[in-house]
C-alpha positions as CSV (number, residue, x, y, z in Angstrom):
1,X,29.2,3.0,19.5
2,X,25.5,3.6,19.6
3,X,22.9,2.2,17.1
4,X,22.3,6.2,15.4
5,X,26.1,6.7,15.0
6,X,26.6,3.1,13.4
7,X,23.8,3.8,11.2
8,X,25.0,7.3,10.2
9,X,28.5,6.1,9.6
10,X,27.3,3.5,7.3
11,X,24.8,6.0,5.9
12,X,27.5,8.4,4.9
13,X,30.3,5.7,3.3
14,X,27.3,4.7,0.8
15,X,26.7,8.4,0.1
16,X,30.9,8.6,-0.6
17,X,30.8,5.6,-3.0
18,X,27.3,7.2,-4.7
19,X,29.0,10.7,-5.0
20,X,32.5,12.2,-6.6
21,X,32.6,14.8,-3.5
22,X,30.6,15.9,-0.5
23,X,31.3,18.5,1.6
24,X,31.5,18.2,5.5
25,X,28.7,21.3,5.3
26,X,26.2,18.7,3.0
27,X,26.5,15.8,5.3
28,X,26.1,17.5,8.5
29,X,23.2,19.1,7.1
30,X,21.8,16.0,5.4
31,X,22.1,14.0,8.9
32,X,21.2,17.0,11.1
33,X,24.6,17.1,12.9
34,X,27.6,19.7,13.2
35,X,30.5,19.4,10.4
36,X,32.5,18.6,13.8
37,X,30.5,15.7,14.0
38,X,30.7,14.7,10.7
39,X,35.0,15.0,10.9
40,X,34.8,12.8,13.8
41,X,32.6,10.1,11.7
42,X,35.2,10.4,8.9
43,X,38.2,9.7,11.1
44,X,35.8,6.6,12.5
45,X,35.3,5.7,8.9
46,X,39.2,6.1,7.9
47,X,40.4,3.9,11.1
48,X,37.7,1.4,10.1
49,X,40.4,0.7,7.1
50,X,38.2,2.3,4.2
51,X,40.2,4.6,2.4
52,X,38.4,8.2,2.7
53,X,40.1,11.0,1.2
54,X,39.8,14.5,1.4
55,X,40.3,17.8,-1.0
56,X,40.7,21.4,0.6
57,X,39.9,24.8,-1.0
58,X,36.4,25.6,-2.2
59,X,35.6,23.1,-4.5
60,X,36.7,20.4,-2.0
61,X,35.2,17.9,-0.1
62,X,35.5,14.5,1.0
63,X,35.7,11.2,-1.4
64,X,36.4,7.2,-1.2
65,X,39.6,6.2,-3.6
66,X,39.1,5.1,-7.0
67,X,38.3,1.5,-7.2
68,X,37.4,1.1,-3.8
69,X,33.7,-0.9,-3.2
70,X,31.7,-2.7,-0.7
71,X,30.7,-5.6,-0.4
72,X,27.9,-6.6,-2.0
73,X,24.2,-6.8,0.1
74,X,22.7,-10.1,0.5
75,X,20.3,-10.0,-2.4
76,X,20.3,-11.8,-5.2
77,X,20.3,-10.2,-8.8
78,X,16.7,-10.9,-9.4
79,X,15.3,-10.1,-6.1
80,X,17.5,-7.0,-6.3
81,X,15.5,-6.1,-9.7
82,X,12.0,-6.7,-8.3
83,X,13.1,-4.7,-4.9
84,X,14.7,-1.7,-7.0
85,X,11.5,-1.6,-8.8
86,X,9.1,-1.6,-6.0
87,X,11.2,1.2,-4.7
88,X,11.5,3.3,-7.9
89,X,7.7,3.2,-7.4
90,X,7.3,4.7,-4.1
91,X,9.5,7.7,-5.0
92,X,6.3,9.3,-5.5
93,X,5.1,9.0,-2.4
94,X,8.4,9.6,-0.1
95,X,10.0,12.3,-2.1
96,X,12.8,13.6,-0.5
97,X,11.8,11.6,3.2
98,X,15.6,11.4,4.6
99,X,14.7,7.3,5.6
100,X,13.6,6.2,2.3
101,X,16.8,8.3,0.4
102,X,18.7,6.4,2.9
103,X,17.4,3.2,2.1
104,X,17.5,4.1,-1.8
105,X,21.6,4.6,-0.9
106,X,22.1,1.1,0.5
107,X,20.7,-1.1,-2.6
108,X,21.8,1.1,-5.2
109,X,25.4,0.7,-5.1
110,X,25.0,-3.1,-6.0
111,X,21.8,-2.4,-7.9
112,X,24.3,-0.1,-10.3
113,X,26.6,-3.4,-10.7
114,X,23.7,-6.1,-11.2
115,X,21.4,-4.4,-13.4
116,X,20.8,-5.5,-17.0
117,X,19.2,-3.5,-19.8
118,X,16.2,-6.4,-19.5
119,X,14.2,-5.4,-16.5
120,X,11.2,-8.1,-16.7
121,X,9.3,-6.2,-13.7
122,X,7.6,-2.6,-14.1
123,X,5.5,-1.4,-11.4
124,X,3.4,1.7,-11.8
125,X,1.7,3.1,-8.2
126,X,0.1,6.0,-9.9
127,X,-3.7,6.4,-10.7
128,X,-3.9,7.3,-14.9
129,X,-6.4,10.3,-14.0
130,X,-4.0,12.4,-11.9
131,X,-0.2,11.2,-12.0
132,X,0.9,14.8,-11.0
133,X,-1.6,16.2,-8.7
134,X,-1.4,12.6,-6.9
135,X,2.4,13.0,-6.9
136,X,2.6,16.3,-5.1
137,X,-0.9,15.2,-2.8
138,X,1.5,12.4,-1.3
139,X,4.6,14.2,-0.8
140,X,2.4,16.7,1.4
141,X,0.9,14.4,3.3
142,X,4.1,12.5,3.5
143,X,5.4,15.8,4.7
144,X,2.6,15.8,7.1
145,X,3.4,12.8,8.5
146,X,7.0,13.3,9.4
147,X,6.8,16.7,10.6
148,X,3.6,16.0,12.6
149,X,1.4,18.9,10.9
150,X,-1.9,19.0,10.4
151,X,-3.5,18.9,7.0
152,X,-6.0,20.9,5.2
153,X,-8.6,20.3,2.2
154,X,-11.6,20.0,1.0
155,X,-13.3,16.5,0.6
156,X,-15.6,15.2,-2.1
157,X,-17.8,12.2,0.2
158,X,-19.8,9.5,-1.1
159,X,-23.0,11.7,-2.3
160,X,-21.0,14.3,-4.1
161,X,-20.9,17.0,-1.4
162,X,-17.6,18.8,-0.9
163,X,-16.9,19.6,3.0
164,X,-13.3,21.1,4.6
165,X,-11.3,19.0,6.5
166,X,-8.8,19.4,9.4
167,X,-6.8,15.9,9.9
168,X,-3.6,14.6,11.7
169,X,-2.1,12.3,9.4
170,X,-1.2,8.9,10.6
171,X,0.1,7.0,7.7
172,X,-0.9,6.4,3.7
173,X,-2.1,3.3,2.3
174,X,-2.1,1.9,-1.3
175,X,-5.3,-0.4,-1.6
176,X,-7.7,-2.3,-4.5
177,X,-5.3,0.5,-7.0
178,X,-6.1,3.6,-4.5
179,X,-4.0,5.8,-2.8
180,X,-5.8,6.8,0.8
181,X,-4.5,8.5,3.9
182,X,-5.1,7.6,7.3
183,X,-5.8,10.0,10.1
184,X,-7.3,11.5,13.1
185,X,-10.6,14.0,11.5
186,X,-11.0,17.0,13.5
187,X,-13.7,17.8,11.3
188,X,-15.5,14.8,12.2
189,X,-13.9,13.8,15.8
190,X,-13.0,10.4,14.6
191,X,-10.6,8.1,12.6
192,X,-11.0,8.4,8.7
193,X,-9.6,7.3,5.8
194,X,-10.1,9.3,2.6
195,X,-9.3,8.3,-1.0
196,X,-6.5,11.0,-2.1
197,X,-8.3,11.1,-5.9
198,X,-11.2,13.0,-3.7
199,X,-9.0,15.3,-2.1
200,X,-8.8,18.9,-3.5
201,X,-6.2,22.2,-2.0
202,X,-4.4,20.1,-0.1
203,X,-2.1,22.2,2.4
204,X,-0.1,21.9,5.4
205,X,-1.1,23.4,8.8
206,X,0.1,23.8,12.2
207,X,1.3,21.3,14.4
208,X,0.0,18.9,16.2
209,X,0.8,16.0,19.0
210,X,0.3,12.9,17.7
211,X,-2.1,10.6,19.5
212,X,-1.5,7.4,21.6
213,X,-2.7,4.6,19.3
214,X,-1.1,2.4,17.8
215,X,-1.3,0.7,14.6
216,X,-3.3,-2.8,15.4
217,X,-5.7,-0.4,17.6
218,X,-6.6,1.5,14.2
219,X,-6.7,-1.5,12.1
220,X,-9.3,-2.8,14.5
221,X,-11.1,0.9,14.6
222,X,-11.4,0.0,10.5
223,X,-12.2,-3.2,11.0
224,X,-15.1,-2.3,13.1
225,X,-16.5,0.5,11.3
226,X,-16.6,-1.4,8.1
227,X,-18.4,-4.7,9.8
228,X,-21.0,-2.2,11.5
229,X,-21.7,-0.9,7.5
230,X,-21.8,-4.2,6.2
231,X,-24.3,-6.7,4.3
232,X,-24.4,-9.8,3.4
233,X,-24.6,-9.9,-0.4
234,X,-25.3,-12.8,-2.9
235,X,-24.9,-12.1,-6.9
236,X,-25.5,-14.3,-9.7
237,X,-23.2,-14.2,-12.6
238,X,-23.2,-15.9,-15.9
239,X,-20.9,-18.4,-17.3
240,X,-19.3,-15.9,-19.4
241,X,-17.9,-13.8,-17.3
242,X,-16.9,-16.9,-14.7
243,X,-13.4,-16.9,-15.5
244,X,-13.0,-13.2,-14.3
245,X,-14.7,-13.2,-11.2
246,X,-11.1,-14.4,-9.1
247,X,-10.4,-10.4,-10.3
248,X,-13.2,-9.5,-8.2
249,X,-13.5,-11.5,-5.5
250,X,-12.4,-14.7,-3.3
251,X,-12.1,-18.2,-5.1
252,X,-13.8,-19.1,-2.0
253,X,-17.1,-17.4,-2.3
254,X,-17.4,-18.5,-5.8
255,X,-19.7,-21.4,-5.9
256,X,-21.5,-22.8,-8.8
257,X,-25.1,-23.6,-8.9
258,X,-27.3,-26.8,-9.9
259,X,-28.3,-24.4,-12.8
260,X,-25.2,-24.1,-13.8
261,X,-24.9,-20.2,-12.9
262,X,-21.7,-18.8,-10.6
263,X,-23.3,-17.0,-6.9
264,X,-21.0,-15.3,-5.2
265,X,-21.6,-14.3,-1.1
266,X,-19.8,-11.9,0.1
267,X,-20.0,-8.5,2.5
268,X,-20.2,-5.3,1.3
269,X,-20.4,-1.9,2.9
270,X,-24.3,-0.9,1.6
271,X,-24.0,2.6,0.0
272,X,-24.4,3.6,-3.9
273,X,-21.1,2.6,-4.3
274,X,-21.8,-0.9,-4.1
275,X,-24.6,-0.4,-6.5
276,X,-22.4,1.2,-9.3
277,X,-20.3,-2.0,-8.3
278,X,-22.7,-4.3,-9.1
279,X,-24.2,-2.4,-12.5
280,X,-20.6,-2.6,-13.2
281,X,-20.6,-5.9,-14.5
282,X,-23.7,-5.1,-17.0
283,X,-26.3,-8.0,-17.6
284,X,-23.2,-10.8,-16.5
285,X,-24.8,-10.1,-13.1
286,X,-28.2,-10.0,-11.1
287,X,-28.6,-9.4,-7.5
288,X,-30.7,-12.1,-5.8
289,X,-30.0,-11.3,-1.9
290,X,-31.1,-9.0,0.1
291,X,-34.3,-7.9,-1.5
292,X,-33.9,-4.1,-0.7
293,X,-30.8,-4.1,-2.5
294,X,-32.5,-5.8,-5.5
295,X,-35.0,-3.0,-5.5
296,X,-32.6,0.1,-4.9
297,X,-30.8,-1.4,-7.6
298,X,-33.9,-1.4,-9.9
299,X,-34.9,2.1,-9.1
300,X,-31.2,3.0,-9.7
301,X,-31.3,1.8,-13.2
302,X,-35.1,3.2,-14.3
303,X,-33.7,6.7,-12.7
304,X,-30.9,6.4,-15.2
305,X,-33.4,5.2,-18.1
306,X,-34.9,8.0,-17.5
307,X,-33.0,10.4,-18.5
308,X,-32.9,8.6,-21.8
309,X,-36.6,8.8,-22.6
310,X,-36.4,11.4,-25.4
């Protein structure tokens, strides 16, 4: 038997145990088969010993006997709970993918058994300022993605200007609490990653074949980009806000001075993001290294005053 038809067949006895009925039409056109197909699985599936069942007319369909179950997965009951939970969390961004449903299937039969009214672990994936928009922005580009189509919006960049863009989506990443997808820019002719909150009419195009790369060769792509747009930045910090800083950044590249003060050294990519970073952190910090940054930062802060001098 091949390695697709074993994984359908299992595929479909989870979907009996989930479900009262299905109909030979909803599996074959959940697995993208012929119901012919699908009555050969079930005969597989009934000489495999597990007791399938059928009902005829027009409200029939196909069932597993009452009190029949599987065997329980090899999880334990809490790492079940903290797997359920990482998965109820990334419903938002697979929607109705076929894989991840599938997936879903396979856990929740024993999740149903184990589960206790005390779930200890609630993760939320969302960003506060846009749960909806960001939920239908990812099922798109998840769309996108699967069905190899191109995908169309306009882009708010770094300085505030809005441009259109024409990408082939390559995958979507969940990093420092933001959502961002990866792709091919046509726009651009290059690799990009773009933060979904800065995305705006988000639709699907044509199309497209997708490109010869694979995933280490676009890490390093990343990688290399953001070294190229790096600095080398050193921050002083009070000892008030010491006990925080691990939020922010390494343990290793916090180091404590004679003075008593915390410097942290790390790289940054140098644009005004990095200087809203900093100001951020209010009088806790001062920049000491490199000396332009010191003075953007300066004429960053008496542009701001300025508009305060009434």
């Amino acid at each position: 038997m091949d390695e697709v038809r074993a994984d359908r067949l299992l595929s479909i006895i989870l979907i009996l145990t989930k479900k009262a009925i299905v109909t030979g039409q909803e599996l074959a056109e959940h697995f993208d088969v012929s119901v012919r197909t699908i009555y050969r699985d079930i005969d597989k599936i009934s000489q495999a010993g597990i007791p399938v069942a059928a009902i005829g007319g027009k409200s029939g369909g196909f069932y597993i006997m009452e009190n029949y179950k599987l065997d329980k997965l090899c999880f334990n009951k809490g790492e079940l709970h903290t797997l359920m939970s990482v998965l109820d969390s990334l419903n938002i961004v697979f929607g109705n993918n076929k894989q991840f449903y599938d997936i879903i299937l396979k856990l929740q039969n024993t999740y149903e058994n184990e589960k206790d009214k005390n779930n200890k672990l609630n993760i939320d994936m969302s960003h506060f300022s846009m749960e909806d928009e960001l939920k239908e922005f990812l099922y798109i580009i998840n769309q996108g993605i699967e069905e190899s189509k191109l995908l169309l919006f306009q882009y708010i960049n770094r300085n505030l200007e809005l441009a259109e863009r024409n990408v082939e989506p390559i995958r979507i990443e969940f990093f420092y609490g933001q959502w961002y997808l990866i792709g091919y820019c046509r726009s651009r002719n290059d690799y990009r990653k773009f933060k979904v909150v800065r995305m705006k009419n988000l639709i699907v195009g044509d199309n497209f074949v997708k490109r010869d790369i694979s995933q280490e060769e676009l890490d390093e792509i990343f990688r290399k980009s953001y070294d190229n747009k790096n600095i080398k930045v050193k921050l002083k910090f009070s000892n008030r806000i010491g006990e925080q800083l691990t939020e922010y950044f390494f343990k290793s590249n916090i180091k404590r001075s004679d003075e008593g003060y915390l410097i942290v050294e790390e790289h940054f990519p140098y644009d005004e993001g990095l200087i809203k970073f900093i100001l951020g952190f209010g009088s806790e910090c001062e920049v000491i290294q490199p000396s332009y940054l010191r003075e953007d930062t300066k004429k960053y802060l008496k542009n701001i005053l300025e508009k305060y001098n009434d």
